[in-house]
N, C-alpha and C positions, 0 to 999 in steps of 0.2 A: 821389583814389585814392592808396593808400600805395604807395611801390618797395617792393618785397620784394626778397628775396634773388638769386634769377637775373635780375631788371633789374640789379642794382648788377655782376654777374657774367658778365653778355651769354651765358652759359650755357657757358661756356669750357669746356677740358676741362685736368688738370694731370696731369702724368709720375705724381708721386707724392703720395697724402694730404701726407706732411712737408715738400714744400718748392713754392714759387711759380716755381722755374727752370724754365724751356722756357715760362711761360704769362705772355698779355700784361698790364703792369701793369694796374691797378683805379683808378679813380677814388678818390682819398685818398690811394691809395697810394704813387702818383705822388709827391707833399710830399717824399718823403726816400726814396729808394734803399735797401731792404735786400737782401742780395744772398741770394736764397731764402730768403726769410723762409716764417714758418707760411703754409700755405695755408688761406682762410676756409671751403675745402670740408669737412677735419674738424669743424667747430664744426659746419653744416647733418649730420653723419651722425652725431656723437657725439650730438647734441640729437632726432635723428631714432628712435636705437635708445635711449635712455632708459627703461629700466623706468616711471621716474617720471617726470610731464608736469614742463616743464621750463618755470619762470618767472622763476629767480635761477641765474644764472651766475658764477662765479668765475675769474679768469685769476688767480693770485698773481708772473710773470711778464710783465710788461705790454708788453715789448719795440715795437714798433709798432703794437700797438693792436688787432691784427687780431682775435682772437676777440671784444673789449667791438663793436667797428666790425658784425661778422658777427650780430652775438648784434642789435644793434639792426633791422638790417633783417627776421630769423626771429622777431623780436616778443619777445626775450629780454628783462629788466633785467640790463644786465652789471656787476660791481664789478672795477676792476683795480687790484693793486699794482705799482708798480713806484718802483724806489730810485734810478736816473738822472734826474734833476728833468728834464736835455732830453727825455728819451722820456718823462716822466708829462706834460708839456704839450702835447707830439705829440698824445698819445693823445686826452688832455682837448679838445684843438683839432679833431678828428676828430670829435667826438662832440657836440658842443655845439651848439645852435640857434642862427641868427645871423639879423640882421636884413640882405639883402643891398645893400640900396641906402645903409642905413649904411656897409657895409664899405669902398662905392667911394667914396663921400665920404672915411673915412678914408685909402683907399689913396693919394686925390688930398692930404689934409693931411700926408702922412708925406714924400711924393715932394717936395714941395715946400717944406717945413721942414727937411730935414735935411744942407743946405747952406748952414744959415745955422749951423751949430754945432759950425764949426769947433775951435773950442779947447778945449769940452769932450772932442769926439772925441778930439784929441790925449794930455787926460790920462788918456783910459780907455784909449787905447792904450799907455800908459807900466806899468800893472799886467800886460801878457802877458808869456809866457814870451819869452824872446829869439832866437828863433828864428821867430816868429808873423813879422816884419814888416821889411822891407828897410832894412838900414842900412848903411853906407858900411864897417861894421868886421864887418861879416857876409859870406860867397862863399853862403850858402845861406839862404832864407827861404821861408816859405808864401804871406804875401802882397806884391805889390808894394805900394807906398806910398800910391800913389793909391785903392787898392784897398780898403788895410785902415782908410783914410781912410776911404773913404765908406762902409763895414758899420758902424764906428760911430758916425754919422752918422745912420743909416736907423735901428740900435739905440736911439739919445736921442732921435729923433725920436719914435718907435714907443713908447717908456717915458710922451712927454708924453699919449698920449691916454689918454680919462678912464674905459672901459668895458676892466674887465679882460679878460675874453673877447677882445675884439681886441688888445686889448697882447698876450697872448697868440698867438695865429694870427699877427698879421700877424711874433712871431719869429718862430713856425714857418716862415716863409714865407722870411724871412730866411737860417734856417740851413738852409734846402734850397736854396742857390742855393751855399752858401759855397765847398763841394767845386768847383762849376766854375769860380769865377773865382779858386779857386788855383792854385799851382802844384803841387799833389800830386795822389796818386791813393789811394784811401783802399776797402780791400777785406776780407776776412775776416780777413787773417791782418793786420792794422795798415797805416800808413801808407807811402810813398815818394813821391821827387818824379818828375812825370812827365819824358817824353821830351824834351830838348832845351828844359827849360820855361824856362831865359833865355831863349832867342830871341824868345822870346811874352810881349810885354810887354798889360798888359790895365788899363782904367783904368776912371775912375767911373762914364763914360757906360755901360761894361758892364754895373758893378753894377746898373746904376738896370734898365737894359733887362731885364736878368735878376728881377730882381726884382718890376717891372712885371707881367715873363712869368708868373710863377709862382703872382703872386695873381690877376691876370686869371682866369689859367687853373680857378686852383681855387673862386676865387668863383661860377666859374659852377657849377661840379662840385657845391659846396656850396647852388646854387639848383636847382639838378636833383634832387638827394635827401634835400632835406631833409624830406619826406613819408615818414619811414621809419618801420615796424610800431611801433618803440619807442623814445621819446627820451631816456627817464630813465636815470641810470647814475651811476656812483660811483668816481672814481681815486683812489686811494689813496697818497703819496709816500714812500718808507720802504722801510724793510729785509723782503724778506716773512715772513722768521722769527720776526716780533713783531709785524705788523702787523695778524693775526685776534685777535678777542675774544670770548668766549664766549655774544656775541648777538646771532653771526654766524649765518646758514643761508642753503645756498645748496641748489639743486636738482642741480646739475652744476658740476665742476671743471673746465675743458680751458686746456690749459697745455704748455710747451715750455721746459723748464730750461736755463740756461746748460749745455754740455758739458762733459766733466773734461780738456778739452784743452791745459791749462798757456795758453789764452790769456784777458788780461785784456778784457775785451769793453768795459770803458769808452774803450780805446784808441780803438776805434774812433770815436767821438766826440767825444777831444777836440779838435779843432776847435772842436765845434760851444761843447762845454761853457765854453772859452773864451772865443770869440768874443761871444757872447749873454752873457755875466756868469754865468753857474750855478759856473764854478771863478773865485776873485777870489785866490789863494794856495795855496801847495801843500799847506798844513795841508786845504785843502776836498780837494785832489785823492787825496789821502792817505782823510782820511774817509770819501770815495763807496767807492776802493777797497775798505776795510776790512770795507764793508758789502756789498758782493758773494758772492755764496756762491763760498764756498772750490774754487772750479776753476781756479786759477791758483797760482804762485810767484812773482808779479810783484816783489811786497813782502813784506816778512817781516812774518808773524803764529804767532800759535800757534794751529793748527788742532786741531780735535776732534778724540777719540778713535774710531776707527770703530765704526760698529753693531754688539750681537754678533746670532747669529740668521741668517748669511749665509755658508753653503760656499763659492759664489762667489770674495763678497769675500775671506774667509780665504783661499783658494790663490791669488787675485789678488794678496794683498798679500806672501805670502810668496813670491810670483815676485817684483815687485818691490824684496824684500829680495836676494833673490840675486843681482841683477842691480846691484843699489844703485851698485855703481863703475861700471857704463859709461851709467848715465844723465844726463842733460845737466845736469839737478839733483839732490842728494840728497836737496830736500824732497818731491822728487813721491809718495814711498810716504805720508808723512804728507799730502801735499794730496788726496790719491786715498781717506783715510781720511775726513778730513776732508767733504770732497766728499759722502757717503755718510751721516755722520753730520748733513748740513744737510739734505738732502733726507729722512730720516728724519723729520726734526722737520716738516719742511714739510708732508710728505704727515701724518704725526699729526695737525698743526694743521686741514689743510683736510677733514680725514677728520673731525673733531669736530665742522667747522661744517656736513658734510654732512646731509641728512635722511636715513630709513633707504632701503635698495638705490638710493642716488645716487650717480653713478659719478663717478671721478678719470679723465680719459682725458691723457695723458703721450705726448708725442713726445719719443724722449731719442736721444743716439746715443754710442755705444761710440769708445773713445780706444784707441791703444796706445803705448807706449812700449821701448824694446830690447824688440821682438819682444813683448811680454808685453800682450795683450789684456786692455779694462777693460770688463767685458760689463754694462753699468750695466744697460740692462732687464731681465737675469736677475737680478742684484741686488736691483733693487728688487722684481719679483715674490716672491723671498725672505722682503723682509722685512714687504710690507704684512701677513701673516697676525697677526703679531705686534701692529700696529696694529690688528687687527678687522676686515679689509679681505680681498676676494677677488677674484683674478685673473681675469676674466671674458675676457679677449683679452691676447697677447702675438705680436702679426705684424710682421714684418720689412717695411719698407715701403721700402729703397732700400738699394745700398752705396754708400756714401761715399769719397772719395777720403781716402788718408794722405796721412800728410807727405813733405815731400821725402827727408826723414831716414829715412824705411821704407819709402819703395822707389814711392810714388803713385801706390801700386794701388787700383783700388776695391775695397778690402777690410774695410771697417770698417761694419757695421749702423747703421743710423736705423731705430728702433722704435715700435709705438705701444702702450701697455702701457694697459691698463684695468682698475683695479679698482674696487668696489661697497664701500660699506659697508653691513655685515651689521647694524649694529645702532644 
């Protein structure tokens, strides 16, 4: 018998379509903490109200997996892109058939080989940033020594086995554990280190336990559902502004774009990016960034020209001209163009691979900056027309907290914007 969809979901209930806060983690979901991430109940209503029977799925934002994860238990084939190589292997590691009594053979050769590999770990730990790892000429570090010893340890370990698929997972399994046996605390808005985190010194035996924990836990998660409506699927790893080609078609779009919040969302990960080898120099961490859609000022680029086609955006931008001196940056009126001019191309791109009246459904949420609101879903309803596209739904589904800087009201919209392609 197949799990469907409310087995995998125990039939919960969530605050809001747009986010997973207030409701209890999910089986898979569990592997890595995202703190309200998409919730999988859009994916079952957007697929439900589909003009067109829905058999090919598109996420062009792969973030945690959840729409390709959702789309397999509702009988969908999912494709996702995503350009963080950690979150494309997440995803792919979620999604993949595994053999399980393989997995615990390997869990037991990983456990137990990666204590003999000492001195490799040592020179993989000699490539991080200088602040990853406790040294006598450091007052502050992520990990203690014994700590960040044995991650790479369990990583060279984890590299010798022969079946890509679990090279894979058993990182994943790895870089869900990383966050607790450091000493930070790693949340929406970037990193810090936790309370009093000298006093709590933590060592291999933790690692090992933690990590034991983690795949135990999910191996079984992973013999529980793996009977799911649909197994085939497609991750894609790249930039998603170049990553459809013209012999693409999908039946349904659902997706959730980074926000225009000036924050770099790979922060949040670098840890993990690190830790696992995905950044080996800053030339790589540099790159990832670059290929992020433009909702940051983190690093200096030259961002796109904004879309024309959009009242909106036009009196948005020339607030943010006015205001240009008391903003924290002065690139933000060009990141805010920018911003607007990628997701233009995006929705074009996945609007092309669409078949006719297959809908784009979009959870996005609105930024402000000196007072000056960036109302992205009336924007984007703006400009699909222009694309061939028709606004079928534009509902407000939560207000969001601001920053501390504007006062951390909930004042800010999460929307979910749906357009159709006409033709």
């Amino acid at each position: 018998m197949f799990v469907d969809f409310d087995h995998w979901t125990k039939g919960r209930s969530v605050a809001s379509l747009g986010t997973n806060a207030g409701s209890a983690a999910l089986p898979f979901q569990r592997w890595r903490h995202f703190k309200e991430a998409f919730a999988p109940e859009v994916v079952r209503e957007a697929i439900a109200a589909s003009p067109v029977p829905v058999l090919r799925c598109l996420d062009p934002f792969g973030g945690s997996g959840t729409t390709a994860l959702a789309c397999q238990f509702l009988g969908v084939s999912p494709t996702t892109i995503e350009v963080n190589p950690y979150l494309a292997d997440l995803i792919e590691a979620k999604l993949e058939t595994y053999d399980c009594e393989r997995l615990v053979s390997a869990l037991t050769t990983v456990v137990r080989r990666a204590p003999q590999l000492t001195d490799v770990a040592e020179q993989f730990l000699e490539g991080l940033p200088v602040t990853f790892v406790e040294t006598s000429a450091k007052d502050r570090w992520i990990f203690d020594a014994p700590v960040a010893r044995r991650l790479s340890q369990l990583l060279l370990a984890i590299e010798e086995l022969t079946v890509e698929s679990e090279r894979r997972l058993f990182r994943i399994f790895l870089g869900g554990i990383m966050i607790g046996v450091s000493n930070a605390i790693v949340n929406g808005k970037g990193r810090r280190y936790r309370r009093n985190w000298s006093a709590t010194r933590r060592t291999a035996a933790d690692v090992d336990k933690a990590f034991i924990d983690i795949a135990t836990s999910a191996i079984g998660e992973i013999d529980r559902y793996s009977r799911r409506r649909e197994t085939s699927y497609s991750v894609r790893r790249g930039d998603c502004r170049t990553a459809l080609d013209s012999n693409d078609q999908f039946d349904i779009a659902i997706f959730s774009p980074p926000y225009p919040n000036s924050f770099d969302y790979t922060d949040v990960y670098n840890i993990e990016l690190w830790m696992l080898g995905y950044l080996r120099g800053t030339a790589d961490n540099r790159r990832l960034r670059e290929d992020t859609l433009s909702s940051h000022v983190q690093i200096f680029r030259e961002f796109a020209a904004p879309p024309m086609g959009s009242p909106s955006l036009s009196n948005t931008l020339d607030a943010l001209e006015s205001v240009r001196d008391d903003l924290w940056s002065r690139n933000i009126p060009a990141m805010i163009g920018g911003y607007f001019a990628d997701m233009k191309l995006v929705m074009q791109n996945v609007a092309s691979s669409l078949v006719k009246d297959g809908q784009m459904w979009m959870v996005v949420g609105d930024s402000r900056y000196a007072d000056v609101k960036i109302p992205v879903a009336q924007v984007l309803a703006e400009i699909a027309p222009e694309l061939g596209l028709e606004v079928d739904r534009l509902d407000v589904l939560r207000d969001m907290r601001s920053s501390a800087q504007q006062g951390g009201k909930h004042e800010l919209a999460e929307s979910l914007v749906v357009v159709r392609r006409l033709g």
